[in-house]
C-alpha positions as CSV (number, residue, x, y, z in Angstrom):
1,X,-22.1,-5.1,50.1
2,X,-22.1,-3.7,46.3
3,X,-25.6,-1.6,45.8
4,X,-26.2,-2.3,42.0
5,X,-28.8,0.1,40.3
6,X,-31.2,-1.5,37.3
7,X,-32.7,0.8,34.6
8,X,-34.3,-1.3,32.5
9,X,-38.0,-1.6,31.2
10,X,-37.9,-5.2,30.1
11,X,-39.2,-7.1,33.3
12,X,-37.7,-10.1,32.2
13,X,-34.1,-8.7,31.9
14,X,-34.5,-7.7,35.6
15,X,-35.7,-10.9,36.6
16,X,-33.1,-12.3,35.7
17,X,-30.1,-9.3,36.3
18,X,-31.5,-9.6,40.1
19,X,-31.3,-13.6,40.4
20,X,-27.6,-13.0,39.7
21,X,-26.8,-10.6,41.1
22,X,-28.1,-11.5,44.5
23,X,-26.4,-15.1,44.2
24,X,-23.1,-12.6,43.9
25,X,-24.2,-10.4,46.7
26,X,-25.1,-7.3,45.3
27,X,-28.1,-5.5,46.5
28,X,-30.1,-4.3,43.4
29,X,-32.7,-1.7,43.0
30,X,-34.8,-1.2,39.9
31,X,-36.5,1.1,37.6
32,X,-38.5,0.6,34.3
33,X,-38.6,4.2,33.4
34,X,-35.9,6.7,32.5
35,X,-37.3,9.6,34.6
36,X,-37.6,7.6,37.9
37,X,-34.2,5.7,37.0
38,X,-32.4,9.1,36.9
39,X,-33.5,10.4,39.7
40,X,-32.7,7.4,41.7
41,X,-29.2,7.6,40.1
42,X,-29.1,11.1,41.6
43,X,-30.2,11.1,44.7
44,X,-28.4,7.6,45.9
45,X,-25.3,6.1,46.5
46,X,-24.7,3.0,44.1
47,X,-21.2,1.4,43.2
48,X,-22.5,0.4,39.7
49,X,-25.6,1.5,37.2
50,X,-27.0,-0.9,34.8
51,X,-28.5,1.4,32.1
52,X,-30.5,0.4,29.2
53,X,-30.4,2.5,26.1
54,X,-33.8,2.9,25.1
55,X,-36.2,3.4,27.9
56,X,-39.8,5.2,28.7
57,X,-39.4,9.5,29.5
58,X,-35.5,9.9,28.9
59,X,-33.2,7.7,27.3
60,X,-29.8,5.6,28.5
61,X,-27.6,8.3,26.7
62,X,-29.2,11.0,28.4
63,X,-29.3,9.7,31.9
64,X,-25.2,8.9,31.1
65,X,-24.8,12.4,30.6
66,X,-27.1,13.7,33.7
67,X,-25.3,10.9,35.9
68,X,-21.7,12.0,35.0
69,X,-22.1,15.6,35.1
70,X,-22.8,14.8,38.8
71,X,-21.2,11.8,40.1
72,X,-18.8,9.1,39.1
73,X,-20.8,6.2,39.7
74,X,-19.6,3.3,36.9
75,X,-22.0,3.0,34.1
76,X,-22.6,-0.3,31.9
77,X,-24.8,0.6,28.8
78,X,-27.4,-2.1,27.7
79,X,-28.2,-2.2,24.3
80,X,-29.8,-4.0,21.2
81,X,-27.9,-1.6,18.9
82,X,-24.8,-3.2,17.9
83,X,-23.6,-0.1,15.2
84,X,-20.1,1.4,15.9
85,X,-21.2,4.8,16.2
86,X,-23.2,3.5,19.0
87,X,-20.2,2.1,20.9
88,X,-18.5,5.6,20.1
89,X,-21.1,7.4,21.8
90,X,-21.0,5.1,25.2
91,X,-17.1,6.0,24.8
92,X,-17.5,9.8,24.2
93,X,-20.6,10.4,26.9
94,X,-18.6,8.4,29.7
95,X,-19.8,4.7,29.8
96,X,-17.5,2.7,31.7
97,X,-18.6,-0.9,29.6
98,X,-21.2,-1.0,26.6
99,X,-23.0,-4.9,26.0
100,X,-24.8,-5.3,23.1
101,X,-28.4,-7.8,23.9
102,X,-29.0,-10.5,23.9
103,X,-26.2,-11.2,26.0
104,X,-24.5,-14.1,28.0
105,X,-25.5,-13.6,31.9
106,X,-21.8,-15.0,32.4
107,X,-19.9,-12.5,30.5
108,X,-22.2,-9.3,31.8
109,X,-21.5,-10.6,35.4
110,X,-17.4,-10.8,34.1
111,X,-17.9,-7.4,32.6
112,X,-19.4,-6.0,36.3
113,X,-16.7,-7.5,38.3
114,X,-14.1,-6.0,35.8
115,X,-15.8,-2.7,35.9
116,X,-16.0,-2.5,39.7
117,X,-12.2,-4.0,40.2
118,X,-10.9,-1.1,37.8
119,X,-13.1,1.4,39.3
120,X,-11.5,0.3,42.9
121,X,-7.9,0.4,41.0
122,X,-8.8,3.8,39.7
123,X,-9.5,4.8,43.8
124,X,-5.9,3.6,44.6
125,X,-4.3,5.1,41.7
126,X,-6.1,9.0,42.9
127,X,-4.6,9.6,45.9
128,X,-6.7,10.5,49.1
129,X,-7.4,13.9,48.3
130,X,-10.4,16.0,47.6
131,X,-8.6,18.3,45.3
132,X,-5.7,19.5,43.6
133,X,-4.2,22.5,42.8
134,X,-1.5,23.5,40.2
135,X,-0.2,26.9,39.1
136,X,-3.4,28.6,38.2
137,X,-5.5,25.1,38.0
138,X,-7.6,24.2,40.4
139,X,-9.6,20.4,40.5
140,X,-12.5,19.9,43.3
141,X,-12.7,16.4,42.7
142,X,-15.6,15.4,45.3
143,X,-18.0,18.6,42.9
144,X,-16.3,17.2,39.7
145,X,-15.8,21.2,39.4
146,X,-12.3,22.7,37.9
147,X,-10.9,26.0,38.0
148,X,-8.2,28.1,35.7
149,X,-7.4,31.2,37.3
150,X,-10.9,31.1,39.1
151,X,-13.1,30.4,36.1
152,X,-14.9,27.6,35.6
153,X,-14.2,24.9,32.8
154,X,-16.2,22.7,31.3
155,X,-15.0,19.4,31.1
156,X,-16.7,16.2,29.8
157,X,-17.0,13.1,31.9
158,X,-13.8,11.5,30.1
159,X,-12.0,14.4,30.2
160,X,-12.3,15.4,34.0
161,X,-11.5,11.9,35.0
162,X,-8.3,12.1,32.6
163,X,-7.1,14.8,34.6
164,X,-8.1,13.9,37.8
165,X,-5.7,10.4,37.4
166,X,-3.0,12.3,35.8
167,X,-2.9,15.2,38.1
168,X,-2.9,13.3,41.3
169,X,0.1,11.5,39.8
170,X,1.9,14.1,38.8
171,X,5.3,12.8,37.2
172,X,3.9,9.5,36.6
173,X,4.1,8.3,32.5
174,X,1.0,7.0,31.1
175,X,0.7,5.0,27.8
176,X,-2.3,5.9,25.8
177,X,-3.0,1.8,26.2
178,X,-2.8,1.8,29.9
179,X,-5.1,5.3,30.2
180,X,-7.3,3.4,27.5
181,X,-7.8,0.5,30.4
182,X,-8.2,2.7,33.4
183,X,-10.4,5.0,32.3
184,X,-12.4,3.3,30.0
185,X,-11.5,-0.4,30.3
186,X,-10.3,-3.7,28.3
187,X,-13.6,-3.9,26.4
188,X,-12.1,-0.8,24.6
189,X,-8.8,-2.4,23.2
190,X,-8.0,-0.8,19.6
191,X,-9.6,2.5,20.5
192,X,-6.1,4.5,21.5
193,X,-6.9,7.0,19.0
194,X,-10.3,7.9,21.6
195,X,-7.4,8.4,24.4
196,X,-5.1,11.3,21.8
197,X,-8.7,12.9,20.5
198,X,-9.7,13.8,24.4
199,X,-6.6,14.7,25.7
200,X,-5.8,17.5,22.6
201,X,-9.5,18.4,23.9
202,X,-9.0,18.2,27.4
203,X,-5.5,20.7,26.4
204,X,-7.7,22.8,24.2
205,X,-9.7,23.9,27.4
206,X,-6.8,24.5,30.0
207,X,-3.9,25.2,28.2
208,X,-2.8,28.8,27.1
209,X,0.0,26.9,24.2
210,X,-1.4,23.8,22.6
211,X,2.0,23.6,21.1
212,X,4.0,24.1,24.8
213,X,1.3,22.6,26.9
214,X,2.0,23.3,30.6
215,X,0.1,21.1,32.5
216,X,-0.3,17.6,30.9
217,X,2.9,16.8,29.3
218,X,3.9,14.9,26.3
219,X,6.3,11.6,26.9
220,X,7.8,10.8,23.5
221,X,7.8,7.0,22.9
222,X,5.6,6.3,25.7
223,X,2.6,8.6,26.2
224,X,1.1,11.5,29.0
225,X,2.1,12.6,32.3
226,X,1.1,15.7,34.3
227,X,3.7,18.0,35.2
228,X,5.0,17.6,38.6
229,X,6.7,20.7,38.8
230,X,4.1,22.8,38.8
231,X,2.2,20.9,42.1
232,X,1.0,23.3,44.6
């Protein structure tokens, strides 16, 4: 059975996230404050968080970033803020859906079930492996910790699951459309442009050339691939 976390301080919006849910068969556990939220997020296995942006102690965006630095739990961000920079952010601090209140219980409940299927996709797609290793680059993807020639870098929550898809298909050509819907999903259509901005970061931290990148590659006309050549 799905475990489903709620961090939300509006009792009513539980209420009714929990009535649901349930009728779907999730479990769901709750929190109204942002301290007690993140550390339930941290110290418990959940397949999906439900995470309010504004909340008591610490807010949504900073609980996103604690959450992701440690675990790749999916993340739908609950908000009354409907500004584009605000969608952005969800984007760039590794929200895997953003829903603007008030919102229909039907299409959150479509939006959950699209999040988990991708996120069970996304599984398949990384093959069973706890890391990967490639001329110099080295991915622990159970720590979400990565290696170039034995130091550390430090890669956002976007970035490290870029890699971790790409690198465990080496050879395999991604459009920026179809890493757009994998990693962040079909909520996101139009936002290709977020997919070209993190992989010239992501190359800006572990490549030695920008211009002959070495490890994610290039396909002209069609998109990225990691370079199966260089597969330990």
């Amino acid at each position: 059975m799905k475990k489903i976390l709620i961090i939300e301080d509006d009792l009513e919006i539980i209420k009714l996230l929990e009535i649901h849910l349930t009728d779907l068969i999730y479990t769901t556990s709750k929190a109204t404050d942002g301290g007690e939220g993140l550390d339930m997020a941290l110290n418990n296995d959940y397949d999906l968080i439900l995470l309010d942006l504004t909340l008591p102690t610490i807010d949504g965006i900073e609980i996103c970033k604690k959450v992701r630095a440690k675990k790749n739990t999916p993340v739908i961000m609950l908000t009354a803020r409907t500004e584009e920079i605000d969608r952005v952010l969800g984007l760039e601090i590794g929200a895997d859906d953003y829903i603007s209140k008030p919102f229909s219980i039907r299409e959150l409940l479509a939006r959950i079930k699209a999040v988990m299927r991708r996120t069970d996709n996304r599984k398949d797609e990384e093959k069973d492996t706890s890391s990967i290793s490639a001329e110099g680059l080295f991915i622990d993807i159970d720590k979400r910790k990565v290696l170039l020639d034995d130091h550390k870098v430090e890669l956002s929550p976007k970035e490290f699951e870029l890699l971790v898809l790409m690198a465990s298909n080496p050879g395999r050509n991604y459009s920026r459309t179809e890493l757009l819907n994998i990693i962040w999903g079909y909520n996101f259509d139009g936002y290709e442009h977020t997919v070209n901005s993190h992989i010239n970061r992501l190359r800006a931290k572990i490549e030695s050339d920008m211009a002959h990148p070495n490890y994610i590659l290039t396909t002209w006309g069609v998109g990225y691939k990691f370079n199966e050549d260089i597969i330990l």
